[in-house]
C-alpha positions as CSV (number, residue, x, y, z in Angstrom):
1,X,-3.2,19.8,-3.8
2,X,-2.7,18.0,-0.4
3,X,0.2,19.5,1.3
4,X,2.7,18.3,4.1
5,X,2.5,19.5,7.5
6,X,4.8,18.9,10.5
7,X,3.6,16.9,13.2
8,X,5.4,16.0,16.4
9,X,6.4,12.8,17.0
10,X,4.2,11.7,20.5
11,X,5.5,8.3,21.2
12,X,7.8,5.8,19.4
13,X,6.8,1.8,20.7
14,X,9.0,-0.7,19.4
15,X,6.8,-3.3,18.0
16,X,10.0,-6.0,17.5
17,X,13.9,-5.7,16.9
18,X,14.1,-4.1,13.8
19,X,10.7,-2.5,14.0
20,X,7.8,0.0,15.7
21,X,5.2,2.0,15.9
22,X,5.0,6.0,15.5
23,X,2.4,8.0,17.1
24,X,1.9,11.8,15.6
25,X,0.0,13.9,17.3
26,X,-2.4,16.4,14.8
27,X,-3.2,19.6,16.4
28,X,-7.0,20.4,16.6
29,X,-6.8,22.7,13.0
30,X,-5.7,19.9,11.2
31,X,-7.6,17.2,12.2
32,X,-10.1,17.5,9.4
33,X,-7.1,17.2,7.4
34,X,-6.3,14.2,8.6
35,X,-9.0,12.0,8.8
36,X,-8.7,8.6,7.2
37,X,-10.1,5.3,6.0
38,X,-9.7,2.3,7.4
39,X,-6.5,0.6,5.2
40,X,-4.9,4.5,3.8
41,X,-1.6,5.5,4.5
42,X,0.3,9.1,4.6
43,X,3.5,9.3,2.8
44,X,6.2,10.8,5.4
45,X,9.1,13.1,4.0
46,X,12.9,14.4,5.6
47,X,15.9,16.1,4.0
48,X,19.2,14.2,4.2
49,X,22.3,15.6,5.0
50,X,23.3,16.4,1.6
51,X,19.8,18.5,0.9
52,X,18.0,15.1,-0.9
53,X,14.4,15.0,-0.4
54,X,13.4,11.6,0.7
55,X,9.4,10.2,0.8
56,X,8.1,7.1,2.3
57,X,4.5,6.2,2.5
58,X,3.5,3.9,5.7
59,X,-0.3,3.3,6.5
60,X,-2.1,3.8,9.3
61,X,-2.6,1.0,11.8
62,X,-5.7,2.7,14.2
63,X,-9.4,2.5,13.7
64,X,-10.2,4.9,11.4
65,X,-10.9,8.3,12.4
66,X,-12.9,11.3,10.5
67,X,-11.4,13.8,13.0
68,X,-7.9,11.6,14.7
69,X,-5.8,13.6,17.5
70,X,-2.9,11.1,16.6
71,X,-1.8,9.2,13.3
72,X,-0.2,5.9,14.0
73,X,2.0,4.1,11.7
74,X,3.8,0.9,11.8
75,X,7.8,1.0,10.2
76,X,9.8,-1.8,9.7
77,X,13.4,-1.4,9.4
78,X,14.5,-2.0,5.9
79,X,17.9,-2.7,4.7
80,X,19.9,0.2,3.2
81,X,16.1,2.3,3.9
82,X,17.4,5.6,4.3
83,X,14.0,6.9,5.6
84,X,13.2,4.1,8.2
85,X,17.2,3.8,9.2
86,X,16.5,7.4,10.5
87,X,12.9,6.6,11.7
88,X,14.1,3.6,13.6
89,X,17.6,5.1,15.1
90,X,17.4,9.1,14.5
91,X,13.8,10.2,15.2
92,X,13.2,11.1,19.1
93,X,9.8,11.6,20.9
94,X,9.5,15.2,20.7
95,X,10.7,15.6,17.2
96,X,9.2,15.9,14.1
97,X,8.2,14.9,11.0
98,X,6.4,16.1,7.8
99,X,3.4,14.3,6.9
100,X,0.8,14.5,4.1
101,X,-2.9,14.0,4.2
102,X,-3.8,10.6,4.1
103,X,-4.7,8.5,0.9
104,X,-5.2,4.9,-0.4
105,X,-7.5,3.0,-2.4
106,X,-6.6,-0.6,-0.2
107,X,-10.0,0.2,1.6
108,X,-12.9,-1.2,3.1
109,X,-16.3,0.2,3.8
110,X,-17.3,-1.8,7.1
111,X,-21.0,-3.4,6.2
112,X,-22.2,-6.6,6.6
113,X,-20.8,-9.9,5.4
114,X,-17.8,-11.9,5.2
115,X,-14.1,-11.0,4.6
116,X,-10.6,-12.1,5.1
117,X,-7.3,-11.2,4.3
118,X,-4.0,-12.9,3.6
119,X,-0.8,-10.8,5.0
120,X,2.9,-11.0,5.1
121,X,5.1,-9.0,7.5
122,X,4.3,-5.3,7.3
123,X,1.3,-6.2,5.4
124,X,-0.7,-7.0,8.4
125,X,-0.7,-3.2,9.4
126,X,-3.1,-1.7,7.2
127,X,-5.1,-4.8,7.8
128,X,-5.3,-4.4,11.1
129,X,-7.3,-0.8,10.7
130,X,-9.8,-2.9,8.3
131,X,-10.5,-5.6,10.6
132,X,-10.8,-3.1,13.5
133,X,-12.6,-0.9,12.2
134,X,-14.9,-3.4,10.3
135,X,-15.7,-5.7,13.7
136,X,-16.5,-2.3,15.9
137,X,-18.9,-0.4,13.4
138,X,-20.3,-3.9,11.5
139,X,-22.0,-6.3,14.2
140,X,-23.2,-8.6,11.0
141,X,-19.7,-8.7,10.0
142,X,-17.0,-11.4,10.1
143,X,-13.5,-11.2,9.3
144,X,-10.7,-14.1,8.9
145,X,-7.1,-12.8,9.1
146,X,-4.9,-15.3,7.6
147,X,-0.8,-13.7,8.3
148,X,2.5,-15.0,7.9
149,X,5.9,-13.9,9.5
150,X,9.2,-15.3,9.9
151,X,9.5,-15.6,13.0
152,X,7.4,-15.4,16.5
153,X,9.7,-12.4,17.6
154,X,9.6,-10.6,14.0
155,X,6.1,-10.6,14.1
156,X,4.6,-7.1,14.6
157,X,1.3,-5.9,16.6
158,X,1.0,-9.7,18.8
159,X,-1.1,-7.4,20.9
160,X,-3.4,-5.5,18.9
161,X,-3.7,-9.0,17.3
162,X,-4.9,-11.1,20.2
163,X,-7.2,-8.3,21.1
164,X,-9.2,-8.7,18.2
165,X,-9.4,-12.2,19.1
166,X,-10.4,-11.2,22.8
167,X,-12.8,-8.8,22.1
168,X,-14.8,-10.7,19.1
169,X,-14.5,-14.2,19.7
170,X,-17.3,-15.3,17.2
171,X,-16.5,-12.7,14.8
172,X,-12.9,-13.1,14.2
173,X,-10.6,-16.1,12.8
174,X,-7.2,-15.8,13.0
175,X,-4.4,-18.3,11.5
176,X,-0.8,-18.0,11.8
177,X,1.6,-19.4,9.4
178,X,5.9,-18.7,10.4
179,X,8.2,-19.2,7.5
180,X,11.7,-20.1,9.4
181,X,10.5,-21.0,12.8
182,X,8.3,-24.3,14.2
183,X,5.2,-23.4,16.2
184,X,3.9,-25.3,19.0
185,X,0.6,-25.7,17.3
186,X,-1.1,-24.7,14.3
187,X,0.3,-24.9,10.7
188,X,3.8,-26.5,9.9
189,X,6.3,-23.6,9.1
190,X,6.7,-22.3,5.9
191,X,6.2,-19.7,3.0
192,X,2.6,-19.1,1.7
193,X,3.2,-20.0,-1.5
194,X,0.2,-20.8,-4.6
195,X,0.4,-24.2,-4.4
196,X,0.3,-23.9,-0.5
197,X,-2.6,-21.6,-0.3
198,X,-4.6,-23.4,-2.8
199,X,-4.7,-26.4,-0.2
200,X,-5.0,-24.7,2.8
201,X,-7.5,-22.4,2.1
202,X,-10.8,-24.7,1.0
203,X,-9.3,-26.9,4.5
204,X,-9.3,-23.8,6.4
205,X,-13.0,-22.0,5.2
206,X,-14.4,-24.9,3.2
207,X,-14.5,-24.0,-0.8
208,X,-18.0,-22.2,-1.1
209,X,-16.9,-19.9,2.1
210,X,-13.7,-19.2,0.0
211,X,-15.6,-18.6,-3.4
212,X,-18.0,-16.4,-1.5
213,X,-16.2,-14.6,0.8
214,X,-17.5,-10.3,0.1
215,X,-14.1,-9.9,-0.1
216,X,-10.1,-10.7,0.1
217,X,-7.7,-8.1,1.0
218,X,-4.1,-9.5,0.4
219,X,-1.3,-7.3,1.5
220,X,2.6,-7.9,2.0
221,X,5.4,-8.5,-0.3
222,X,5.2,-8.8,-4.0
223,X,5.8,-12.9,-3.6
224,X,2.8,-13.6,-1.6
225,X,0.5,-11.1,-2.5
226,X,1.2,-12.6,-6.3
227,X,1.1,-15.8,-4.7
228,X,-2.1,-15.6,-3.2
229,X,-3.9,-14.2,-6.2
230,X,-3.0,-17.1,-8.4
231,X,-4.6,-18.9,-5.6
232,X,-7.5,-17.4,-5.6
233,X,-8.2,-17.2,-8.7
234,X,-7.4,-20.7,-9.3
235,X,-10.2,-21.8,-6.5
236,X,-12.8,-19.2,-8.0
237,X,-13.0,-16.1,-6.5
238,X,-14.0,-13.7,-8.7
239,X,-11.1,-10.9,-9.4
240,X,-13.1,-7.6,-8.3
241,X,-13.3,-9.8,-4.9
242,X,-9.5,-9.5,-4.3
243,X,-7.8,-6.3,-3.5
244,X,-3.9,-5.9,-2.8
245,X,-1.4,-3.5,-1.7
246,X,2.6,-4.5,-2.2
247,X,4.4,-3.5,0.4
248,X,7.8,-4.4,-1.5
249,X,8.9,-5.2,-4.9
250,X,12.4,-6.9,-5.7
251,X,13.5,-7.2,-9.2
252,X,13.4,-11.0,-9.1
253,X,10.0,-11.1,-7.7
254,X,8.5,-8.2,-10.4
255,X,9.7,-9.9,-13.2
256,X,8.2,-12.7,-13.0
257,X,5.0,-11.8,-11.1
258,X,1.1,-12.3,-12.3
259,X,-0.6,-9.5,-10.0
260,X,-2.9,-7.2,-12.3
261,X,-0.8,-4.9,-13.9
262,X,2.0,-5.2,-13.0
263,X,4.2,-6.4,-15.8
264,X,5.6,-3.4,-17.8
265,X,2.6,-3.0,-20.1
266,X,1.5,0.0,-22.8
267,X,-1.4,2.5,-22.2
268,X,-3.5,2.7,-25.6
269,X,-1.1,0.2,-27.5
270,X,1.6,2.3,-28.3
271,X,5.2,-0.1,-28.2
272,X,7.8,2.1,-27.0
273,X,8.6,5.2,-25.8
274,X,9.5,7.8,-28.1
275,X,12.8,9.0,-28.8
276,X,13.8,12.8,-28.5
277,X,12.1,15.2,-26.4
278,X,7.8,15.0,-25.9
279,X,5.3,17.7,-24.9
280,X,3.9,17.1,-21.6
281,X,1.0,19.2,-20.5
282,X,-0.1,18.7,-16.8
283,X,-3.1,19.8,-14.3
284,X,-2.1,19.8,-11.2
285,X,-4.1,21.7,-8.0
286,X,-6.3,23.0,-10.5
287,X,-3.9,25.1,-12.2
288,X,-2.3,23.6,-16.0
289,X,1.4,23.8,-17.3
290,X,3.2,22.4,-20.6
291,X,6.7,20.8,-20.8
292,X,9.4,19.5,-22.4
293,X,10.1,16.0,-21.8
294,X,13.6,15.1,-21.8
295,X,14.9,11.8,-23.3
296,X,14.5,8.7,-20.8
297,X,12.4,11.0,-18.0
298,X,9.3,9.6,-16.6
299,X,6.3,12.1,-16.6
300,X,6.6,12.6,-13.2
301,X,10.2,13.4,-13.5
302,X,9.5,16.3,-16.2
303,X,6.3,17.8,-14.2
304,X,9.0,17.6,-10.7
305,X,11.4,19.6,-12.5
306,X,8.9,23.3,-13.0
307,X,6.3,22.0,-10.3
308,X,7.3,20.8,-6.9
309,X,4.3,20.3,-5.6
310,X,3.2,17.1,-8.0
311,X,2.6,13.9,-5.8
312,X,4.7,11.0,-5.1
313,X,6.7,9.0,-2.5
314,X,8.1,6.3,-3.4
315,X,8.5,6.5,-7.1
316,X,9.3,2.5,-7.9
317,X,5.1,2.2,-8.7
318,X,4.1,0.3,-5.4
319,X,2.5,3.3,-3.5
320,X,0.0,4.9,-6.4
321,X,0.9,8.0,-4.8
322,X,0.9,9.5,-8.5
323,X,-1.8,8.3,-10.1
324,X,-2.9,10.7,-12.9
325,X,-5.9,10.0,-15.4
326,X,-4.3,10.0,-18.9
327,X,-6.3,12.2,-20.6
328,X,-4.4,12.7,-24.5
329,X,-1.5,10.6,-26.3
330,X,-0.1,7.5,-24.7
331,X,2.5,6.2,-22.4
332,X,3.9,3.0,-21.6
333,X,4.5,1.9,-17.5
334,X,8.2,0.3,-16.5
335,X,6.4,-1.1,-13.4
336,X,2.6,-1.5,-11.7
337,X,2.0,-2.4,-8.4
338,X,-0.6,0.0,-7.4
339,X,-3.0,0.4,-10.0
340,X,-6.2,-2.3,-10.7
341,X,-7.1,-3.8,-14.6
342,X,-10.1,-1.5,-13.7
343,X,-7.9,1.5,-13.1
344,X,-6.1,1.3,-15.5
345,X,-8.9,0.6,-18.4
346,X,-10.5,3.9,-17.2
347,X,-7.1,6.0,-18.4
348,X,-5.2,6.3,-15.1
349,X,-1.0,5.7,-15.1
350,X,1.5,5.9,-12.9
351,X,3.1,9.2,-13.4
352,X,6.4,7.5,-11.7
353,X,6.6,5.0,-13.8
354,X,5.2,6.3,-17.3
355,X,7.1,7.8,-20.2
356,X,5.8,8.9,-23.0
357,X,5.1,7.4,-26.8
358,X,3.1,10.1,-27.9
359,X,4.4,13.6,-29.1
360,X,2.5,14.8,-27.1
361,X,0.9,13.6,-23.5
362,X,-1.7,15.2,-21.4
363,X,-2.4,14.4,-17.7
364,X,-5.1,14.9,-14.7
365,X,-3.0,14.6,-11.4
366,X,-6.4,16.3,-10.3
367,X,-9.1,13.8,-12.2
């Protein structure tokens, strides 16, 4: 299993008031290790001052990398974040922090053809690796990066941004949408909504180039990402087009949201978890173990408590960190954010957000 390593912070840039970029720096033995597709992230770990473990998973904003000297991630300050709090106003050059291996499944191969990608916020960071990566290895490639942000001054990576533009004129489209400010030029202000999208983007790319584009990466909060999708799918685009990560998930905004899988859903069609205690039987790192569940625990809860080592970060089902392939019995997921329809068909859960229905319950954190 993927361990974490400490890796010394190199530089801290801030990006905007209430965020910035981390650089790591990955010593030559570890930069296998490390090595990353364009759109992963690495989940980042400290121990508070009472001796709680805390996890957060930020992706990576460079060109990918098979052998990387340095790991940059963009943070945004998040309120009552404990991990970005100290990321943003604790952590000093010099320091540092423990890191896993990068991972993520909100990636693109760069080859030929057309894509775009509609972000929000945040969102635009792990987008940024895809469209770098994809316009420097892919000359038949074009990308169209479609972002919105509040404001001029919360918007993060202006420069990396208009160096895209710079460097492939012909290649690269970029719109750019603020919610609570006016701009000067381009698009009224305002949230990219369903409705809005589904005008805006057959104006913007016509309606075959939307249709046909290779593919759609949409990445940000839960509301536009969900928003987007609707819109999508309303003008045509085939689903296996349209890949998102959520980069937050509010209450309000889950309930009610249409993105695959995530409504609280069962795997196998049982209704409910069990009550009373379930067997839980786990490979993990190549190496098996069987539990006790106890009553209300999620699976990754009961495999936490006799094996430390299992994966996750940020245990609310947005990351996908613990994806496991169900392999006997059934569960039912509170929460999905991370996994696809197809995923999900094929017998993987989130261990964070699973409990069982089953007697008994056997997972792959290794399949």
């Amino acid at each position: 299993m993927p361990v974490f390593h400490p890796l010394r912070v190199q530089s801290i840039e801030r990006l905007t008031d209430d965020a910035a970029a981390l650089t790591l720096a990955v010593p030559s033995e570890l930069r296998d290790t490390y090595g990353y597709t364009a759109g992963q992230h690495i989940a980042l770990r400290r121990v508070n001052e009472y001796g709680e473990e805390i996890r957060r998973t930020y992706s990576l904003c460079d060109p990918a990398r098979s052998r990387p000297d340095t790991l940059r991630v963009g943070i945004r300050l998040v309120e009552g974040g404990e991990f970005s709090t100290y990321a943003l106003k604790e952590l000093t050059e010099g320091g540092t922090v423990e890191a896993l291996p990068p991972t993520g499944r909100f990636v693109l191969a760069p080859r030929p053809g057309r894509f775009a990608a509609i972000v929000g916020g945040s969102g635009i960071t792990p987008v940024l690796s895809i469209a770098a990566t994809l316009l420097e290895r892919e000359s038949e490639a074009r990308f169209c990066l479609i972002r919105s942000d509040r404001t001029a001054d919360s918007t993060m990576f202006l420069e990396e941004v208009a160096d895209l533009k710079d460097r492939y004129p012909d290649r690269f489209h970029l719109v750019t949408t603020l919610s609570r400010e006016e701009q000067h030029s381009g698009l009224p202000s305002g949230r990219l909504d369903r409705d809005r999208l589904t005008a805006l983007l057959p104006a913007l790319l016509s309606p075959p180039a939307v249709r046909d584009m290779d593919g759609w990466y949409l990445c940000g909060p839960l509301g536009l990402v969900d928003g987007a999708a609707k819109a999508l799918r309303t003008l045509g685009v085939p689903r296996a087009r349209v890949h998102q990560e959520i980069f937050h998930a509010d209450e309000a905004d889950a309930a009610n949201s249409a993105v695959a899988g995530s409504a609280p859903r069962p795997s196998g069609g049982a209704p409910a978890a069990i009550a009373g205690s379930a067997t839980v039987n786990a490979t993990l790192g190549g190496r098996g173990g069987s539990w006790f569940a106890r009553e209300g625990e999620t699976l990754l809860e009961t495999v936490l408590r006799n094996r430390t080592d299992a994966p996750y970060a940020c245990k609310g089902g947005v990351c996908g960190t613990c994806r496991a392939r169900l392999v006997d019995g059934q569960v039912t997921m509170d929460r999905n954010f991370a996994l696809e329809e197809e995923e999900i068909e094929a017998g993987y859960v989130l261990a964070c957000q699973s409990h069982p229905t089953t007697p008994e319950v056997a997972l792959d954190f290794d399949g």
